[in-house]
ModelCIF file with pLDDT and N, C-alpha, C, O atoms, coordinates in Angstrom:
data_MODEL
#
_entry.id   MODEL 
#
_entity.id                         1 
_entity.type                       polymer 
_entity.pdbx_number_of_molecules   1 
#
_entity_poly.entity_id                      1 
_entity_poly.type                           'polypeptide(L)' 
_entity_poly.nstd_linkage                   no 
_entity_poly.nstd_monomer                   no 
_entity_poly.pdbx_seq_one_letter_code       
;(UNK)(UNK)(UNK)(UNK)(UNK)(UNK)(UNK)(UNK)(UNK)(UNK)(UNK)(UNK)(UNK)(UNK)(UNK)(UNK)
(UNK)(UNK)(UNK)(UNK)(UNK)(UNK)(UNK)(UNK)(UNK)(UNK)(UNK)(UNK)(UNK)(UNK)(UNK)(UNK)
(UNK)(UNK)(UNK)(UNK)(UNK)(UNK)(UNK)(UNK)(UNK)(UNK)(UNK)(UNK)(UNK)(UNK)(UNK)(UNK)
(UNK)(UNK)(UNK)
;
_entity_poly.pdbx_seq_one_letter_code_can   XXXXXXXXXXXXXXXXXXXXXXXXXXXXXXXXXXXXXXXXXXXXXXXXXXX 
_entity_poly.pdbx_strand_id                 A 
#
loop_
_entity_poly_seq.entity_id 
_entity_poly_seq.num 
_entity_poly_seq.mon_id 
_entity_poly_seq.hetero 
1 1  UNK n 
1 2  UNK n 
1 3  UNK n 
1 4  UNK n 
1 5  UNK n 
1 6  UNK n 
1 7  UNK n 
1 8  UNK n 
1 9  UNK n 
1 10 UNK n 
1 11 UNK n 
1 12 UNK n 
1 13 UNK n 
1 14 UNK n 
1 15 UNK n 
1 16 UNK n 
1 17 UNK n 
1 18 UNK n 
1 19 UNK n 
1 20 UNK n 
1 21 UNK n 
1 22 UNK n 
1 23 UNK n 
1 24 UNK n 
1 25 UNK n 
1 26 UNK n 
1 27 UNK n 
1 28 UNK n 
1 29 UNK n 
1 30 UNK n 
1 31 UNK n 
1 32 UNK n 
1 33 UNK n 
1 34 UNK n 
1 35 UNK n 
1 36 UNK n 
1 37 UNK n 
1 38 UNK n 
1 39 UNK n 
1 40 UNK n 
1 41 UNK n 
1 42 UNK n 
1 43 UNK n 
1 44 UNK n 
1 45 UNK n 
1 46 UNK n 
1 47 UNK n 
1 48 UNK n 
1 49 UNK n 
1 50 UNK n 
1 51 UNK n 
#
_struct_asym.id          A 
_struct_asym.entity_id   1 
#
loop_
_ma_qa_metric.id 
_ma_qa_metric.mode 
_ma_qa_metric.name 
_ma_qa_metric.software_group_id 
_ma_qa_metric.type 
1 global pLDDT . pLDDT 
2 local  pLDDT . pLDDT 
#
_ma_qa_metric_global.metric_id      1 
_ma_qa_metric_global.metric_value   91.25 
_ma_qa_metric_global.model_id       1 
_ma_qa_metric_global.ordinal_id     1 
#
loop_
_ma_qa_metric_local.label_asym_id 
_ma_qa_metric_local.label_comp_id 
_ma_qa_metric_local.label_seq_id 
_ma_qa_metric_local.metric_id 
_ma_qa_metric_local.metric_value 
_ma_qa_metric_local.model_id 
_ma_qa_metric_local.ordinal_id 
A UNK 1  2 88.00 1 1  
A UNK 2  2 87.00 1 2  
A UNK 3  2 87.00 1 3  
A UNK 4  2 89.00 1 4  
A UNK 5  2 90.00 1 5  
A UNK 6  2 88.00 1 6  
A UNK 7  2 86.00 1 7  
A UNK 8  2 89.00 1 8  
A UNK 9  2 88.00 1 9  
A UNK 10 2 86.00 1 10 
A UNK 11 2 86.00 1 11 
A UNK 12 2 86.00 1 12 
A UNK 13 2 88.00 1 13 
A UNK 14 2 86.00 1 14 
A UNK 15 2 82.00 1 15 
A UNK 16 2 80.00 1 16 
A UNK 17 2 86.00 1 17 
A UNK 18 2 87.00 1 18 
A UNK 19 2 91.00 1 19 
A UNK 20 2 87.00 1 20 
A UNK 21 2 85.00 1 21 
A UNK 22 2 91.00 1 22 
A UNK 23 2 91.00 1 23 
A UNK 24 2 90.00 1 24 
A UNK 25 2 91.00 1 25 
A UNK 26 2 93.00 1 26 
A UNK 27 2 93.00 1 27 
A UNK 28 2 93.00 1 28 
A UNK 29 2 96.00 1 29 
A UNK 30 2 96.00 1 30 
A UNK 31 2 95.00 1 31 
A UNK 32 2 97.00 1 32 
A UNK 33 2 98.00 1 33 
A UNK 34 2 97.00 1 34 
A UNK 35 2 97.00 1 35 
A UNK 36 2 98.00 1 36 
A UNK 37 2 98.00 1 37 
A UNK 38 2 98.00 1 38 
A UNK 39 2 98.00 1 39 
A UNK 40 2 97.00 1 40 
A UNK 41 2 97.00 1 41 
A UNK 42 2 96.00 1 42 
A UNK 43 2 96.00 1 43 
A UNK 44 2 96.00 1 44 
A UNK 45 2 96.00 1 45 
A UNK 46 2 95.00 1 46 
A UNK 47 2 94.00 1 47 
A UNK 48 2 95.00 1 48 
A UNK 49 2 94.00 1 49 
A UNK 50 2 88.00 1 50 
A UNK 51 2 78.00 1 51 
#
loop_
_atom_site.group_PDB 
_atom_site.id 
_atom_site.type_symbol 
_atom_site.label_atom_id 
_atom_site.label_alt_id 
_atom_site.label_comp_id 
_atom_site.label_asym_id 
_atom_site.label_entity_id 
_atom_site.label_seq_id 
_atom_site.pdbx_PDB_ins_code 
_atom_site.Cartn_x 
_atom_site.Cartn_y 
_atom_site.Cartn_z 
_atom_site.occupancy 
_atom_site.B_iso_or_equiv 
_atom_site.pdbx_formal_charge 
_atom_site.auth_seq_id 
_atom_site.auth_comp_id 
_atom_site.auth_asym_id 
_atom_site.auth_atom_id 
_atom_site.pdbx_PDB_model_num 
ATOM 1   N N  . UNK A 1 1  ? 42.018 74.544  60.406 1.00 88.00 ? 1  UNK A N  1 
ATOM 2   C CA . UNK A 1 1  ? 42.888 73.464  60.026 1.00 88.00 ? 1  UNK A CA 1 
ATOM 3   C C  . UNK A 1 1  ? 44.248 73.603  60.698 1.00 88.00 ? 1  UNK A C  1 
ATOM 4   O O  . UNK A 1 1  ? 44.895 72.607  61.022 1.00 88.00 ? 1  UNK A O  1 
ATOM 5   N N  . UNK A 1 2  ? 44.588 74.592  60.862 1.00 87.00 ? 2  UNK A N  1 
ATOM 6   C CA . UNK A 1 2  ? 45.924 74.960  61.372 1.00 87.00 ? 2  UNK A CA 1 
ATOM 7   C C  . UNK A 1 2  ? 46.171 74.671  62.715 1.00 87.00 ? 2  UNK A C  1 
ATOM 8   O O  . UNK A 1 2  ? 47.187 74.032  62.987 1.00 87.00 ? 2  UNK A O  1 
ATOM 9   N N  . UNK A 1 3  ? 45.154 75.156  63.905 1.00 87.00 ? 3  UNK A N  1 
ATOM 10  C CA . UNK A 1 3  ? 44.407 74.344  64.964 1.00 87.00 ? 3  UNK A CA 1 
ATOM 11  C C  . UNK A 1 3  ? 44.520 72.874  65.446 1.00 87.00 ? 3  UNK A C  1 
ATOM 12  O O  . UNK A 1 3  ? 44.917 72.493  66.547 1.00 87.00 ? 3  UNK A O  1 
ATOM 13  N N  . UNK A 1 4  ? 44.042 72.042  64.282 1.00 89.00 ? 4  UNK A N  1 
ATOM 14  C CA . UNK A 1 4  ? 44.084 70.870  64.484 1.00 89.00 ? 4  UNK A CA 1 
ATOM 15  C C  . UNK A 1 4  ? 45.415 70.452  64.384 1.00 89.00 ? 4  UNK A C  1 
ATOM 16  O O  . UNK A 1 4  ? 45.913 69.935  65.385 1.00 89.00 ? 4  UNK A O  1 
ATOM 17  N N  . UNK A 1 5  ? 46.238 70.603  63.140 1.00 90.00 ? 5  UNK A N  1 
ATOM 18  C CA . UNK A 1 5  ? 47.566 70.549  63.074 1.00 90.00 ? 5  UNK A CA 1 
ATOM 19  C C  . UNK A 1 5  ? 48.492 70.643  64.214 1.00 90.00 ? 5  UNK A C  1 
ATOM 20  O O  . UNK A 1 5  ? 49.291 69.794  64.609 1.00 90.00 ? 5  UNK A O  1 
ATOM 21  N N  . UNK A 1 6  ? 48.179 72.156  64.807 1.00 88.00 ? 6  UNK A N  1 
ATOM 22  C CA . UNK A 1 6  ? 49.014 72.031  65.736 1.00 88.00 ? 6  UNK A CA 1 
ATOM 23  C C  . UNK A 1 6  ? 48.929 71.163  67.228 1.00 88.00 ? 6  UNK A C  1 
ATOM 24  O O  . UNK A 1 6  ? 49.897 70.856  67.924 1.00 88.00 ? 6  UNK A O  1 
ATOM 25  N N  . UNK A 1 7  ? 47.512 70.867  67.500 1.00 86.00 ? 7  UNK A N  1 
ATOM 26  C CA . UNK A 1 7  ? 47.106 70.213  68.401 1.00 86.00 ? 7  UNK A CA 1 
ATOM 27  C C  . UNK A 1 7  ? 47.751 68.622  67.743 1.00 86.00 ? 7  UNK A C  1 
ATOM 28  O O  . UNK A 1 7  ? 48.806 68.752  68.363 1.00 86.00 ? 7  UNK A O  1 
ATOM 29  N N  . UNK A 1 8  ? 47.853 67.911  67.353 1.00 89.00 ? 8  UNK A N  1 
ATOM 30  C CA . UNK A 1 8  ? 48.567 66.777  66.376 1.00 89.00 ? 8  UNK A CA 1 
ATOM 31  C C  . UNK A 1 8  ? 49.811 67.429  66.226 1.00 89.00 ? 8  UNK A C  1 
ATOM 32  O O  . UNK A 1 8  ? 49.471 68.145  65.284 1.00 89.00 ? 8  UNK A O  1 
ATOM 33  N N  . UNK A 1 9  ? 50.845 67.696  66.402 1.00 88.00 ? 9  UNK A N  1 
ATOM 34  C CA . UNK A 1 9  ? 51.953 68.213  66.147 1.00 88.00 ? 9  UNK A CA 1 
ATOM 35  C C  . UNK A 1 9  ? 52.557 67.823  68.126 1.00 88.00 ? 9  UNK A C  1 
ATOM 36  O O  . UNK A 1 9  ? 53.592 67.275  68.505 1.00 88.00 ? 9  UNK A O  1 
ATOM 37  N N  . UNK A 1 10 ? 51.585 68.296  68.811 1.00 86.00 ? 10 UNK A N  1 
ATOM 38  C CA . UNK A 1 10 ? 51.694 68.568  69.898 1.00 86.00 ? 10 UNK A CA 1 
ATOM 39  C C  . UNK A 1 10 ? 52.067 67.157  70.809 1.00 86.00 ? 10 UNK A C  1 
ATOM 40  O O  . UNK A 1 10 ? 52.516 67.078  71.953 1.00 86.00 ? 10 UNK A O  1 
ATOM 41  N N  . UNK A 1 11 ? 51.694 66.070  69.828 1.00 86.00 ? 11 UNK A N  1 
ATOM 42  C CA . UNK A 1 11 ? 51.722 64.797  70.516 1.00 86.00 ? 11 UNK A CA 1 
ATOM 43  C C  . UNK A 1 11 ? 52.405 64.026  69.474 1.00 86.00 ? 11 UNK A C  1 
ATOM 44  O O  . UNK A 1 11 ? 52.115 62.832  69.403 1.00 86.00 ? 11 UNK A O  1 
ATOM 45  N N  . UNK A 1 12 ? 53.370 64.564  68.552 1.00 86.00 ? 12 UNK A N  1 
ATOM 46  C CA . UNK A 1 12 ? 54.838 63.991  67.806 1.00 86.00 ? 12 UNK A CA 1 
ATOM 47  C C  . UNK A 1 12 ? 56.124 64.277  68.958 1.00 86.00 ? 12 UNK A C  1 
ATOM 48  O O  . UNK A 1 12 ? 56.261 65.190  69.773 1.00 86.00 ? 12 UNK A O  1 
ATOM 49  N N  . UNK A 1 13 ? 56.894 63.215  68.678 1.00 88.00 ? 13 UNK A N  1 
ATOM 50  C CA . UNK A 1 13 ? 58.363 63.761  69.740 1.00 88.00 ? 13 UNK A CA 1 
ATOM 51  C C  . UNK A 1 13 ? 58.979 64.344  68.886 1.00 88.00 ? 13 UNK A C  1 
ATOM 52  O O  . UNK A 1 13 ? 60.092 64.630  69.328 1.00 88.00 ? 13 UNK A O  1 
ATOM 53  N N  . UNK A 1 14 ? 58.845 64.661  67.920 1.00 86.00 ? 14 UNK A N  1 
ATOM 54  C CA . UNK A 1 14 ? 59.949 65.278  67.286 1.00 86.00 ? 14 UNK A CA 1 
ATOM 55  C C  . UNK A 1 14 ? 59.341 66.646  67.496 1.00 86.00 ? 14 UNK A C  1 
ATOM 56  O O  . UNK A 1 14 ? 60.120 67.451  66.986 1.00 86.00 ? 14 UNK A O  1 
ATOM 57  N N  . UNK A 1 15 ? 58.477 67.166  67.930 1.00 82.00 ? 15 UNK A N  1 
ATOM 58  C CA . UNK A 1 15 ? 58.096 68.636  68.366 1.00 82.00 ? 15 UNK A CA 1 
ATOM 59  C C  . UNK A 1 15 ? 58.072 68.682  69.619 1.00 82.00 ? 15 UNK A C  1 
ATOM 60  O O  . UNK A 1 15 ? 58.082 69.884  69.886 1.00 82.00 ? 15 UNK A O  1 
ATOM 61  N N  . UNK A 1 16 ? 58.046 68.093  70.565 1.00 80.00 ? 16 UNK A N  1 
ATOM 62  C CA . UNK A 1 16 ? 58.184 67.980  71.788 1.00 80.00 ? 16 UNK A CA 1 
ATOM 63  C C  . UNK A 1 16 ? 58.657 69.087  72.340 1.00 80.00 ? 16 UNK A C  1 
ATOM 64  O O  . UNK A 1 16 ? 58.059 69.560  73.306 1.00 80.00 ? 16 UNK A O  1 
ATOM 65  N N  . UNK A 1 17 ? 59.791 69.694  71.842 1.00 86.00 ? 17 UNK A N  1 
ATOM 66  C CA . UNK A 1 17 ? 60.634 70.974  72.437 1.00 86.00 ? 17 UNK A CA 1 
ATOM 67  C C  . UNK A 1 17 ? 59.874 72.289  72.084 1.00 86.00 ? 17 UNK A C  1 
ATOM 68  O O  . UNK A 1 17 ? 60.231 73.324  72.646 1.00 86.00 ? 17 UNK A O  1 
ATOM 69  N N  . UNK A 1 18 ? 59.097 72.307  71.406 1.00 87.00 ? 18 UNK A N  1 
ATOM 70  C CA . UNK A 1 18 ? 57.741 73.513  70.822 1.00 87.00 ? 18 UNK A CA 1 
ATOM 71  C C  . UNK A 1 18 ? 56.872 73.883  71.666 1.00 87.00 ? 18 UNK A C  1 
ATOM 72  O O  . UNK A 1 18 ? 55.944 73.100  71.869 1.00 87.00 ? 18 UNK A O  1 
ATOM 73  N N  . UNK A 1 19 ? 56.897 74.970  72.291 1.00 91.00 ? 19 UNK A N  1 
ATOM 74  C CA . UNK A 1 19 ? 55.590 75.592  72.748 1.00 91.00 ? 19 UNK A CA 1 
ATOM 75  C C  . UNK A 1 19 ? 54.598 75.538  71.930 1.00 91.00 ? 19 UNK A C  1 
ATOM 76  O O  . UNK A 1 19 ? 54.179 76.367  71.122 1.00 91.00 ? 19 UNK A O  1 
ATOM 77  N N  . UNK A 1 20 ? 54.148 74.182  72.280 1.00 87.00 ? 20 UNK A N  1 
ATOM 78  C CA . UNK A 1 20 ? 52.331 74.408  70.871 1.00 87.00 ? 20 UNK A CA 1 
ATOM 79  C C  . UNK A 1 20 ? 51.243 74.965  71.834 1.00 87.00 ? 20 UNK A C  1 
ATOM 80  O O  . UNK A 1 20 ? 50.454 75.775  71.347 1.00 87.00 ? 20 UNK A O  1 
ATOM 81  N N  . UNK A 1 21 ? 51.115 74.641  73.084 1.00 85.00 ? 21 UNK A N  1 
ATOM 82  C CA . UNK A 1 21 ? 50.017 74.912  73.559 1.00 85.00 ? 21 UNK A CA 1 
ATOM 83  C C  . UNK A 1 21 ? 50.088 76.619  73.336 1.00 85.00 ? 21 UNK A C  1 
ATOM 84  O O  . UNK A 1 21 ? 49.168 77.175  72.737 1.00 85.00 ? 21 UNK A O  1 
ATOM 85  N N  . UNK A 1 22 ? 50.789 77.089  73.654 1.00 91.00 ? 22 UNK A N  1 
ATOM 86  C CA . UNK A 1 22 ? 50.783 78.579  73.463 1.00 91.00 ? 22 UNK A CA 1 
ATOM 87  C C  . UNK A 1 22 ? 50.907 79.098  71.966 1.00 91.00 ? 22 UNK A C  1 
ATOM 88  O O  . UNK A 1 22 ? 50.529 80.178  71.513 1.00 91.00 ? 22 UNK A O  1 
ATOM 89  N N  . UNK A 1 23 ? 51.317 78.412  71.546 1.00 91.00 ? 23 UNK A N  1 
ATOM 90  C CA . UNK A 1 23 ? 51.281 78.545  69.622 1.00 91.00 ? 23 UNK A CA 1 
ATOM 91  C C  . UNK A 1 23 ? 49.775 78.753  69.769 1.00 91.00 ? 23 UNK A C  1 
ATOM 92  O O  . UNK A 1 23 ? 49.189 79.828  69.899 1.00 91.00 ? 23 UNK A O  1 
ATOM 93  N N  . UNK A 1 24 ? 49.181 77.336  69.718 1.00 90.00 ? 24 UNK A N  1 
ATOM 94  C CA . UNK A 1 24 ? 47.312 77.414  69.626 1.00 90.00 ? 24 UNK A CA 1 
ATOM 95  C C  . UNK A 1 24 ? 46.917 78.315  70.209 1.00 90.00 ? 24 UNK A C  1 
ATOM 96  O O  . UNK A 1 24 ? 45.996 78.907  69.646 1.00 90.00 ? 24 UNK A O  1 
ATOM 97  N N  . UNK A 1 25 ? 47.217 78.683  71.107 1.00 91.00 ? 25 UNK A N  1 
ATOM 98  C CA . UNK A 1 25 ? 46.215 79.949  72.230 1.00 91.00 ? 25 UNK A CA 1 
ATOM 99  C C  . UNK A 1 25 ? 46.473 80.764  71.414 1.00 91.00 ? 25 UNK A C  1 
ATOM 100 O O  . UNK A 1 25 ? 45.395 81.301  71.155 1.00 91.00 ? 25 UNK A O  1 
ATOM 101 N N  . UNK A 1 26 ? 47.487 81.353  70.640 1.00 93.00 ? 26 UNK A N  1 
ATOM 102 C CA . UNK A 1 26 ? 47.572 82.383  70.178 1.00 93.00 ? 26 UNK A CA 1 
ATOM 103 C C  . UNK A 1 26 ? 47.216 82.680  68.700 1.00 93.00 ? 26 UNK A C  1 
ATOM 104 O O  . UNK A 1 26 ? 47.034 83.839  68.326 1.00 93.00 ? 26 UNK A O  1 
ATOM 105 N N  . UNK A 1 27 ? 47.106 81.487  67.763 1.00 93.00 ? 27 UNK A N  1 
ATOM 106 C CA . UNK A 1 27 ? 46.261 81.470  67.315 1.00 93.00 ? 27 UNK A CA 1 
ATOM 107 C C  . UNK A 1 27 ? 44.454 81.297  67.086 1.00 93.00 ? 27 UNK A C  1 
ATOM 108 O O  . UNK A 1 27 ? 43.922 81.661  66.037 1.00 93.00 ? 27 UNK A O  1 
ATOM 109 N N  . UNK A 1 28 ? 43.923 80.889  67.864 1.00 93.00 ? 28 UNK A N  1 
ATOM 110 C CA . UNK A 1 28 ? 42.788 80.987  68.227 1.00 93.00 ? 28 UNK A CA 1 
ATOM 111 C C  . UNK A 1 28 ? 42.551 82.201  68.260 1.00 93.00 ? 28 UNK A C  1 
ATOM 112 O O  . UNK A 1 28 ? 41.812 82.824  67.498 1.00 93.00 ? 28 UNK A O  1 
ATOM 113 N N  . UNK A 1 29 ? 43.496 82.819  69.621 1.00 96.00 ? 29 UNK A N  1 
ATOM 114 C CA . UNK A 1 29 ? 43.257 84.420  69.590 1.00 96.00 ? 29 UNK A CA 1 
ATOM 115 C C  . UNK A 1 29 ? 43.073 84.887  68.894 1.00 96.00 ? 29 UNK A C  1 
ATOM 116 O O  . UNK A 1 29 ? 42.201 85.723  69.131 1.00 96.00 ? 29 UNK A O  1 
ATOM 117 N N  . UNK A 1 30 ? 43.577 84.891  67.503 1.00 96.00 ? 30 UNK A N  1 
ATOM 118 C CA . UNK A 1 30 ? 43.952 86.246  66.432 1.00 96.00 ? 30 UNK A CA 1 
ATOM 119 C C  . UNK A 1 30 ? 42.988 85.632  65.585 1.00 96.00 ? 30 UNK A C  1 
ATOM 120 O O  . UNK A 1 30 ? 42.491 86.617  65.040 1.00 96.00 ? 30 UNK A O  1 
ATOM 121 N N  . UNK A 1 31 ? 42.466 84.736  65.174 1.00 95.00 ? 31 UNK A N  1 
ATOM 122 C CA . UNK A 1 31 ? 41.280 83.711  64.933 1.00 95.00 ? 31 UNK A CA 1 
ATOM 123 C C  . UNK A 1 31 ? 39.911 84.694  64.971 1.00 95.00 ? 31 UNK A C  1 
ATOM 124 O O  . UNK A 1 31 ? 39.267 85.254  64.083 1.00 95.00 ? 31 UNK A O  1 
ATOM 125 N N  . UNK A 1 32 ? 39.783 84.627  66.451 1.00 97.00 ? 32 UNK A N  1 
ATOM 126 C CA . UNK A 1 32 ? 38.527 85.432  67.209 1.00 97.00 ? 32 UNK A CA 1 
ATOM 127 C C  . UNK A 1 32 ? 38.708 87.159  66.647 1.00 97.00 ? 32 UNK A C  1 
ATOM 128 O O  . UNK A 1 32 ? 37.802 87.755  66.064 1.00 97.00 ? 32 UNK A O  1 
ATOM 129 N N  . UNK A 1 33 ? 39.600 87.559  66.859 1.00 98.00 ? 33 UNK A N  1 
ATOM 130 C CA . UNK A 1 33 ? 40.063 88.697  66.502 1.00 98.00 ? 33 UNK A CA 1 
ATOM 131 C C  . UNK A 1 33 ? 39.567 89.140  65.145 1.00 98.00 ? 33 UNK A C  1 
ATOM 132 O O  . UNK A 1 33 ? 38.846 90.114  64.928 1.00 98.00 ? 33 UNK A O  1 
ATOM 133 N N  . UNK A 1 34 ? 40.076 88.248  64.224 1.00 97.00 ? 34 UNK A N  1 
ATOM 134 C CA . UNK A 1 34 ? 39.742 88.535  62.865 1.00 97.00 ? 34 UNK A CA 1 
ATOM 135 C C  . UNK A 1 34 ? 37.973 88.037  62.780 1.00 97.00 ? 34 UNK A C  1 
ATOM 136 O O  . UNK A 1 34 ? 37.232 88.727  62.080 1.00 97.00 ? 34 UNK A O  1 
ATOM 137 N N  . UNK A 1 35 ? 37.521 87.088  63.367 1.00 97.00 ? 35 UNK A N  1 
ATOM 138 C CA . UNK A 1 35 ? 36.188 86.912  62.920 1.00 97.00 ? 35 UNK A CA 1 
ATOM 139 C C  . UNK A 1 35 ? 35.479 88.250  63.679 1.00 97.00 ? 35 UNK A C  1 
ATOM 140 O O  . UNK A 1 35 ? 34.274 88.284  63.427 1.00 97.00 ? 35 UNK A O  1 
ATOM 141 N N  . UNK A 1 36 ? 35.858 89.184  64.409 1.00 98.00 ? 36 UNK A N  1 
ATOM 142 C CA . UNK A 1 36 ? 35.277 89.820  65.620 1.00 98.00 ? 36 UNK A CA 1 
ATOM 143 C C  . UNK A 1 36 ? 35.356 91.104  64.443 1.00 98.00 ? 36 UNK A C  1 
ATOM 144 O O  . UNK A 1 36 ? 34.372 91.730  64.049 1.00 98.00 ? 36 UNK A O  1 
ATOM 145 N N  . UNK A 1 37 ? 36.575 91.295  64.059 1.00 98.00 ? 37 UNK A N  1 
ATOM 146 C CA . UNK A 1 37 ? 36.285 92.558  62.970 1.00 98.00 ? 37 UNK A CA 1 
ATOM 147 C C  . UNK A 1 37 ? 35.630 92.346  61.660 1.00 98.00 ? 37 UNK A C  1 
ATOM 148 O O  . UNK A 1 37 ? 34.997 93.254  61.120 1.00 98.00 ? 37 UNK A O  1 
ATOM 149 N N  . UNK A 1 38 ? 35.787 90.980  61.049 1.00 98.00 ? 38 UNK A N  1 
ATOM 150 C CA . UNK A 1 38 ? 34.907 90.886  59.883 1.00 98.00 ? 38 UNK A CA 1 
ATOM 151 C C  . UNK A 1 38 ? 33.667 91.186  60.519 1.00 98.00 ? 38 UNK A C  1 
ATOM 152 O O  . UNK A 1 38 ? 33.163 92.128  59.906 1.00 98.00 ? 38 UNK A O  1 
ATOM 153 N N  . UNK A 1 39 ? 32.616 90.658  61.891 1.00 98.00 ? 39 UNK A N  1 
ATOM 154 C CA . UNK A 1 39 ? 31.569 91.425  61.852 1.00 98.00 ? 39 UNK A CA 1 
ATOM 155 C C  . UNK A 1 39 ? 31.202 92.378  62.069 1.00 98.00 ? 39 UNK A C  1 
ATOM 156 O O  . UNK A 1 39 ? 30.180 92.876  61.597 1.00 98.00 ? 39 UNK A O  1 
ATOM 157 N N  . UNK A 1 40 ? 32.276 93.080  63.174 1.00 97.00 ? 40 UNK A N  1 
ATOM 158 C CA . UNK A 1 40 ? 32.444 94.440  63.120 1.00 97.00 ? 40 UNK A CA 1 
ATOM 159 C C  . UNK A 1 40 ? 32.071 95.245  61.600 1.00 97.00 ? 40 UNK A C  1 
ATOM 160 O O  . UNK A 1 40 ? 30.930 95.706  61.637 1.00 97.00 ? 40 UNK A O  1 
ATOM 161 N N  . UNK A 1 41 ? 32.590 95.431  60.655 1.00 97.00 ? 41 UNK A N  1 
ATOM 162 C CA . UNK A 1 41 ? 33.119 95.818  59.610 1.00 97.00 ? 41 UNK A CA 1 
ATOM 163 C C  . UNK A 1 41 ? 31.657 95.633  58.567 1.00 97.00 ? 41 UNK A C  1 
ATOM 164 O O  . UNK A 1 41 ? 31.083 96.413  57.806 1.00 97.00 ? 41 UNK A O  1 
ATOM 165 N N  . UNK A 1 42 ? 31.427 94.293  58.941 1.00 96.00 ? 42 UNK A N  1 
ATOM 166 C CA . UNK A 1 42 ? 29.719 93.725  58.108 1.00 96.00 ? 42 UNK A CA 1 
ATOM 167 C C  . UNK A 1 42 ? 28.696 94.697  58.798 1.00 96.00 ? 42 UNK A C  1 
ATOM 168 O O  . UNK A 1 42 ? 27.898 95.255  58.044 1.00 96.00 ? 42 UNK A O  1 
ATOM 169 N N  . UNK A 1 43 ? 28.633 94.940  60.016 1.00 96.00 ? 43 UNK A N  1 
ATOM 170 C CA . UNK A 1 43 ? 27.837 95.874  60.904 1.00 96.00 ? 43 UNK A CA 1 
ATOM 171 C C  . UNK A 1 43 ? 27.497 97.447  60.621 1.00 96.00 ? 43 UNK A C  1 
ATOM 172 O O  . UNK A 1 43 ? 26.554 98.230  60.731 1.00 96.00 ? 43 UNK A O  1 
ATOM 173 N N  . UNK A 1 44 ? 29.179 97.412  60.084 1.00 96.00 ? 44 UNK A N  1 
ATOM 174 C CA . UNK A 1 44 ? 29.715 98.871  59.978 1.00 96.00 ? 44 UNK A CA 1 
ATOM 175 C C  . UNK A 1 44 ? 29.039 99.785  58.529 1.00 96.00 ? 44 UNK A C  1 
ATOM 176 O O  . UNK A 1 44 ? 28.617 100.919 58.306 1.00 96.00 ? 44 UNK A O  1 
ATOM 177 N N  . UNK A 1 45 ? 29.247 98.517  57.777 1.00 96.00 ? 45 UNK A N  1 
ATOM 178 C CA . UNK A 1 45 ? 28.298 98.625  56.551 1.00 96.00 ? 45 UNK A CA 1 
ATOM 179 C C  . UNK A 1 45 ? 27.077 98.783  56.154 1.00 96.00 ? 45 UNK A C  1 
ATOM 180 O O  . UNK A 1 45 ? 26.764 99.245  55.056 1.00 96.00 ? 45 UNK A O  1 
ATOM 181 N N  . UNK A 1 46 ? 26.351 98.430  56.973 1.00 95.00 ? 46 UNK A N  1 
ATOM 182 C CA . UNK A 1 46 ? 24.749 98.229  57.462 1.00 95.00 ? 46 UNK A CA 1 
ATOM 183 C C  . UNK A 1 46 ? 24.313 99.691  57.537 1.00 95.00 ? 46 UNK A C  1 
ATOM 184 O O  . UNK A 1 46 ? 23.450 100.266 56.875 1.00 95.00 ? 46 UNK A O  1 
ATOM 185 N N  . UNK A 1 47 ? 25.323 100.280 58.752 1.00 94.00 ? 47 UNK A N  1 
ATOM 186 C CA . UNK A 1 47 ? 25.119 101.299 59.499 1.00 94.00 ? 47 UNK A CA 1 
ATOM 187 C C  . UNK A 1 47 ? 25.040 102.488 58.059 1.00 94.00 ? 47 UNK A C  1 
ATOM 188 O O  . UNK A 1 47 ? 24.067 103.142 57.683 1.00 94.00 ? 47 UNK A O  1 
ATOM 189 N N  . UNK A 1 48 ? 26.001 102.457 57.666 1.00 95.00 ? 48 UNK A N  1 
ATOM 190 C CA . UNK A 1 48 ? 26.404 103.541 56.536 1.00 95.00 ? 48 UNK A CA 1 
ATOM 191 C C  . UNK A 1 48 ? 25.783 103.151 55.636 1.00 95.00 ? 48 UNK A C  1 
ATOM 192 O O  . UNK A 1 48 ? 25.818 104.040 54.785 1.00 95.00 ? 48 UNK A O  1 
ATOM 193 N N  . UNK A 1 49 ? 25.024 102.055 55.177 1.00 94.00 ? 49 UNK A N  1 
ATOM 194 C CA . UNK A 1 49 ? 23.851 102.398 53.928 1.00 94.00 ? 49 UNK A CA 1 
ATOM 195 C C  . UNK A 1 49 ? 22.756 102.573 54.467 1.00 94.00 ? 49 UNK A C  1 
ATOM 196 O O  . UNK A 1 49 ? 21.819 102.621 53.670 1.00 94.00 ? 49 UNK A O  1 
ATOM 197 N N  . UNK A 1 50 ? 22.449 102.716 55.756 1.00 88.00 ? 50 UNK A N  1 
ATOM 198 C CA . UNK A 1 50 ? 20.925 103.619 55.859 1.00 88.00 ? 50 UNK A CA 1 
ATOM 199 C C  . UNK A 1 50 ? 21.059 105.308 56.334 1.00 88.00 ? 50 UNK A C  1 
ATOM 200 O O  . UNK A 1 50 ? 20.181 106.152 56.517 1.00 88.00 ? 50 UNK A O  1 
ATOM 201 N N  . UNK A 1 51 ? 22.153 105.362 56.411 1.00 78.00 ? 51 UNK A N  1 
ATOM 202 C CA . UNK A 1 51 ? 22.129 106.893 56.361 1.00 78.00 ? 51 UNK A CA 1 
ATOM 203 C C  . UNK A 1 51 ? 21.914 106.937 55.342 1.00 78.00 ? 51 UNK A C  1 
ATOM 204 O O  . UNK A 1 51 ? 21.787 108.028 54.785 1.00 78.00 ? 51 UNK A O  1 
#
């Protein structure tokens, strides 16, 4: 949701002076990041109940 927001934010003039495109990239990033360790972490769990 935050994503979309800012992509819509991005095409108000009153934000005009805002780096959004790089706002979004960088959220996305940390986005991927966090979904990348929740499965990490789900994986991690797996591992350690069959020992």
């Amino acid at each position: 949701m935050l994503v979309v927001a800012l992509i819509i934010a991005k095409h108000l003039p009153i934000a005009a002076g805002l780096p959004l495109s790089q706002i979004t990239g960088i959220v996305c990033f940390m986005f991927a990041i966090y979904l990348s360790l929740r499965i990490y972490n789900a994986e991690l769990k797996k591992i350690r109940a069959e020992e």
